[in-house]
N, C-alpha and C positions, 0 to 999 in steps of 0.2 A: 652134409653130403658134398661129395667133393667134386670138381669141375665134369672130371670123366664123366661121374655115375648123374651128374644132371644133363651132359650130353648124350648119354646110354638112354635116360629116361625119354628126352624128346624126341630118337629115334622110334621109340617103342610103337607099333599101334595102337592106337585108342587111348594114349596115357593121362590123357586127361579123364576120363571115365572110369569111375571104378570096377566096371567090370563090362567085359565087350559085347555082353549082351542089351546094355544100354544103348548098343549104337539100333536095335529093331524099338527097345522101349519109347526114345526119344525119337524115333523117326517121325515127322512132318510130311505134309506134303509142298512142302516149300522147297523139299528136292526136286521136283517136279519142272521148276523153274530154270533149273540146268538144263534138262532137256530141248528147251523151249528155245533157250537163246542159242543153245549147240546147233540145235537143227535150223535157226533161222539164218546161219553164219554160213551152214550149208548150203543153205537155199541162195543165196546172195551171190556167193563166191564166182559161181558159174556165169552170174550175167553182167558180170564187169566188163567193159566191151574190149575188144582187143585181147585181153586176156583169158576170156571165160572156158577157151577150151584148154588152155594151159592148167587151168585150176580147176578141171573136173575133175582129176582124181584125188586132187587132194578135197575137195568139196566131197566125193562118193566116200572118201575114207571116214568123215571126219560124219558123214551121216549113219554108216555102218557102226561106228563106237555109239552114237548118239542111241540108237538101236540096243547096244549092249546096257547103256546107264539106264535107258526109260525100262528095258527087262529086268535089271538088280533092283530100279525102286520099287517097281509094283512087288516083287518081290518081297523085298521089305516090310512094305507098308503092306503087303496082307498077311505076313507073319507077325505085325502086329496086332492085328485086329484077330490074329489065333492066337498069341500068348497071351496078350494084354488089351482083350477085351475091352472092360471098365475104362480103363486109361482110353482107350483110343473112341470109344465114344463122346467121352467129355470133349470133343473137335468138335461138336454142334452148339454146344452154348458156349464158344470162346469167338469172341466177335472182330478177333482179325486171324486168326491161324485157318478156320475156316472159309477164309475170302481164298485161301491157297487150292481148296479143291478146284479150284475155276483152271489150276494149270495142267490138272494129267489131263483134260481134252486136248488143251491150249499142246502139249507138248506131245502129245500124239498124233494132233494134225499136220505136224511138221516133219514126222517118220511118213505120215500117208501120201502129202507131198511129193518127199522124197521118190518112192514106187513111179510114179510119174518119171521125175525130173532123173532120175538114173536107174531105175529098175527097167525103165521101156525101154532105154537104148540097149540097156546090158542082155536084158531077159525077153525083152519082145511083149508083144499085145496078152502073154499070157499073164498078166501080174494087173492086167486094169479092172478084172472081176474084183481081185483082191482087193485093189483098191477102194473099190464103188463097197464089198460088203464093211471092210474097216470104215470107209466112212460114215457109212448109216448108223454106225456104233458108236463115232465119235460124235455126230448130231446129237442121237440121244441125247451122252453122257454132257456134250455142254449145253443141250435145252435144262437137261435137269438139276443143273450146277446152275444156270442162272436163273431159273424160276426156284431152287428150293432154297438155294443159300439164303437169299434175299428174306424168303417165309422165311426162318430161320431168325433174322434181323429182327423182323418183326413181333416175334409171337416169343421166342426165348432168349434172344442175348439182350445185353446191354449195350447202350452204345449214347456218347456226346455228341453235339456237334461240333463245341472246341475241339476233340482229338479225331474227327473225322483226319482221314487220309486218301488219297487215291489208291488204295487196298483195295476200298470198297469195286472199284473196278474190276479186278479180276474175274469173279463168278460170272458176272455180264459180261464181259469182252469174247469169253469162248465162244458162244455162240456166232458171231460176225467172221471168227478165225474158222470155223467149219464152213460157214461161208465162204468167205473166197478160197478154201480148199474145195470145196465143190465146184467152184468155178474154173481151179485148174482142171478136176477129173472130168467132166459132161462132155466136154469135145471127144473124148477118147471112148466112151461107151457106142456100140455096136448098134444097139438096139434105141432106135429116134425116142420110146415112147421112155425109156429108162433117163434118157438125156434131159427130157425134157422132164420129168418130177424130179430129179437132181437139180436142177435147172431152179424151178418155181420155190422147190426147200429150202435151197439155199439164200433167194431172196427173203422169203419170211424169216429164218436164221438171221439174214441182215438187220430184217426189220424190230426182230426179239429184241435186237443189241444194241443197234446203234442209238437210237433214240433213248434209252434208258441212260444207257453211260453217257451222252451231253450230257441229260441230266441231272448223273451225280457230276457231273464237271461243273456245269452253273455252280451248285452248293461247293465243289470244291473252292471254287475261287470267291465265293462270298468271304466261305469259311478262312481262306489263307485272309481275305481283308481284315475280317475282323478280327482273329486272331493270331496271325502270323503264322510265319513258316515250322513245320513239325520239328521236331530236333533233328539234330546229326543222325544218331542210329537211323531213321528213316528219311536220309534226305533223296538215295535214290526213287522213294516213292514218286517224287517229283516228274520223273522221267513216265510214269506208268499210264499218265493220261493221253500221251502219244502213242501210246497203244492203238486206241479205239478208234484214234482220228487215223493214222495211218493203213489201216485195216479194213477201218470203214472206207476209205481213199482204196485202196488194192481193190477189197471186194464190188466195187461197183465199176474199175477200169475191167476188172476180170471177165465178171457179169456182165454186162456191158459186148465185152468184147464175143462173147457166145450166144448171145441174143436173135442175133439175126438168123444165124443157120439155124437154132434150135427152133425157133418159136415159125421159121416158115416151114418146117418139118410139120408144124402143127396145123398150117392153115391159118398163123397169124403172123403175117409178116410183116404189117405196118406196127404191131406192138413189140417186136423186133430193131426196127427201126429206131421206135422210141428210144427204147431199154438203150441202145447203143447208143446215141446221141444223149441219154441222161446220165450215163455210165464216165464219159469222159466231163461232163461241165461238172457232174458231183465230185468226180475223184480230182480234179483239181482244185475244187475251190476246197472241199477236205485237205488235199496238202497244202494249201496255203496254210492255211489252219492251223496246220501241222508244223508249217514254220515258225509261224509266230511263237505255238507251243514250245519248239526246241528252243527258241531261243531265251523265252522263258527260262525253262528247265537249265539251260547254260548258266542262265546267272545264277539262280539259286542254287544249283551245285558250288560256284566258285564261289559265295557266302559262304554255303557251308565248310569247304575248304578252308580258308583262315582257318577256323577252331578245330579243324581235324575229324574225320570221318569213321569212324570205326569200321569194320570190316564183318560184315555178317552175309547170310545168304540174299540179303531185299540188295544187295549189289548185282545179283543177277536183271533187277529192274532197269538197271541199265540198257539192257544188250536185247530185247524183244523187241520194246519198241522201237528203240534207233531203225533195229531189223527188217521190223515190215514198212516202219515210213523209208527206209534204203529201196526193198522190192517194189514201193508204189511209186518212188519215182524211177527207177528203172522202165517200169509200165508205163509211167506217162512219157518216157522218153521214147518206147518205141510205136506208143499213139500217136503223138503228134510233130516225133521228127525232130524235135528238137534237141541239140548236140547240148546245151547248157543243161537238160534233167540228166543227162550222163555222164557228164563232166560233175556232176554236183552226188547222183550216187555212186560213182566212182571214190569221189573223198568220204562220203558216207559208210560206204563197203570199208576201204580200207582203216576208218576210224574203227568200226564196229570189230572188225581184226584185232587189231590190237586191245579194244578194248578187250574183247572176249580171252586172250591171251591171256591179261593180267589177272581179271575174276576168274579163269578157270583155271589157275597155276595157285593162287591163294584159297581158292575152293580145296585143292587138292592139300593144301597143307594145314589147313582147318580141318578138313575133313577123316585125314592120317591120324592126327593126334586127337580127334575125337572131340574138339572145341565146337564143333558145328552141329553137332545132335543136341541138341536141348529143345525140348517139347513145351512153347509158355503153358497149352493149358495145362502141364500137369505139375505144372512150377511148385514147390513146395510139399506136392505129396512124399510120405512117405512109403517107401518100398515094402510090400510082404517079405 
């Protein structure tokens, strides 16, 4: 084949795949994962100080496409489960492709968000019904992402605790991310009595999650002791346990931060009080937490680096969490006034930019040639 027709070839779409209907066969919900770090790059954008109204429309745009990807995956992935049935079941007893269901909540709460953060100014108080019923759907789906995947763990996969990973995180973490998305929406509901059961759900939503994922973090970091760090293909897992902690940080400044009007709405305003006063010591000593984590996570990426990284989707693991530990300290900076939480998610924000730039420009060209669809659990079947 001569130069041309191998540069003709890797124009092609999908030319890695023999046929382009492997791009629905092989779809994952590990695309999912795009959506999550697009939309939390959105969210971020806006509260960079000094800048944030300069960068709302480019934040509104960049939520609007976000909107477009998370519509083509669901798309996808339910045309798979209409062609390719059999195939797309076998994602219950595959005991890490399945930790990926944890993201279309995770990457849907951050379009509901969005409604909030530029649908109100754009469209006015008529979009926060929307909001409130999309949200109760997104509870749901991540009560039931982290209560079933886990059954799942239990009763039919297999699973080591040598190759444990912080995968295992994902199903659990959704739940705490509908959390503090409830915490953005309650203030804005009309009706006291709807504020306030948004309000209480989404503490229980906290409490589903948070405590499970420390959890698997204890076992994580036993696990890294005794047997060291995962390989390269999954080094960005590393970054996935700042998820929970930064989230869990957001959702209780958020919470927190709505406590008082809601709960004296009720007739409990000293538990109010509480809620706020426990909302800021929790959400900082969580980001501290969260420090330490990153800088963890620093070094075992630059290990991994030496030996070279390969490039797959679990690089999107980078860009969520940074994400919302950027948002909670944004939130602790406009709790307690201090100029250093904005000076520090300002470099945050603009780290996660660029990172996001890079994963989603190799995502696009993975994903053109069709190198980014491969389905592990159905690795090895063959096709009817």
């Amino acid at each position: 084949m001569t130069r041309f027709a191998l540069a003709a070839a890797r124009l092609r779409p999908f030319s890695a795949l023999e046929h382009p209907r492997e791009v629905i066969r092989q779809f994952t919900p590990n695309w999912f994962a795009v959506t999550m770090g697009t939309g939390v790059v959105a969210l971020a954008l806006p509260q960079i100080p000094g800048a944030g109204p300069a960068l709302m429309p480019v934040a509104e745009a960049i939520w609007q496409a976000d909107i477009g990807l998370f519509t083509l995956f669901a798309l996808l992935y339910a045309l798979r489960w209409i062609l390719f049935p059999q195939e797309a079941r076998r994602i219950f007893g595959h005991g890490v492709v399945s930790m990926f269901l944890g993201t279309i909540p995770m990457g849907f709460a951050t379009l509901i968000n969005g409604l909030i953060v530029f649908g109100l100014p754009r469209w006015g108080a008529q979009v926060v019904p929307l909001a409130e019923a999309l949200w109760w759907l997104d509870a749901a789906m991540a009560l039931a992402c982290g209560v079933g995947v886990p059954f799942l763990m239990f009763s039919r996969q297999e699973h080591r605790f040598d190759t444990m990973t912080a995968v295992w995180l994902l199903p659990v973490v959704a739940a705490e991310v509908a959390a503090a998305s409830g915490g953005l929406i309650a203030p804005h509901l009309a009706d006291p009595a709807s504020a306030y059961a948004m309000l209480v759900a989404s503490y229980a939503l906290w409490a589903c999650s948070v405590p499970v994922a420390f959890a698997m973090i204890t076992m994580l970091m036993l696990r890294m002791a005794l047997h060291k760090l995962p390989d390269e293909s999954m080094a960005a897992t590393s970054w996935l346990a700042l998820g929970p902690i930064g989230t869990g940080a957001l959702g209780m400044l958020v919470l927190g931060a709505d406590a008082p009007a809601i709960f004296a709405a009720q007739g409990l305003a000293g538990v109010g009080e509480i809620a706020s006063g426990l909302g800021v010591l929790l959400g900082l000593v969580l980001w501290g937490f969260g420090m330490w984590w990153f800088l963890l996570a620093t070094l075992i990426t630059c290990h991994h680096l030496r030996r070279g990284i390969p490039f797959n989707l679990g690089a999107w693991g980078y860009t969520f969490p940074i994400g919302v530990y950027t948002l909670a300290t944004f939130r602790l900076g406009d709790t307690l006034g201090l100029a250093v939480f904005d000076l520090a998610g300002t470099v945050l924000a603009t780290g996660l930019t660029l990172l996001w730039l890079w994963v989603a420009g190799q995502t696009l060209r993975g994903g053109w040639c069709g190198r980014l669809f491969v389905s592990p659990c159905i690795a090895g079947l063959r096709r009817g």
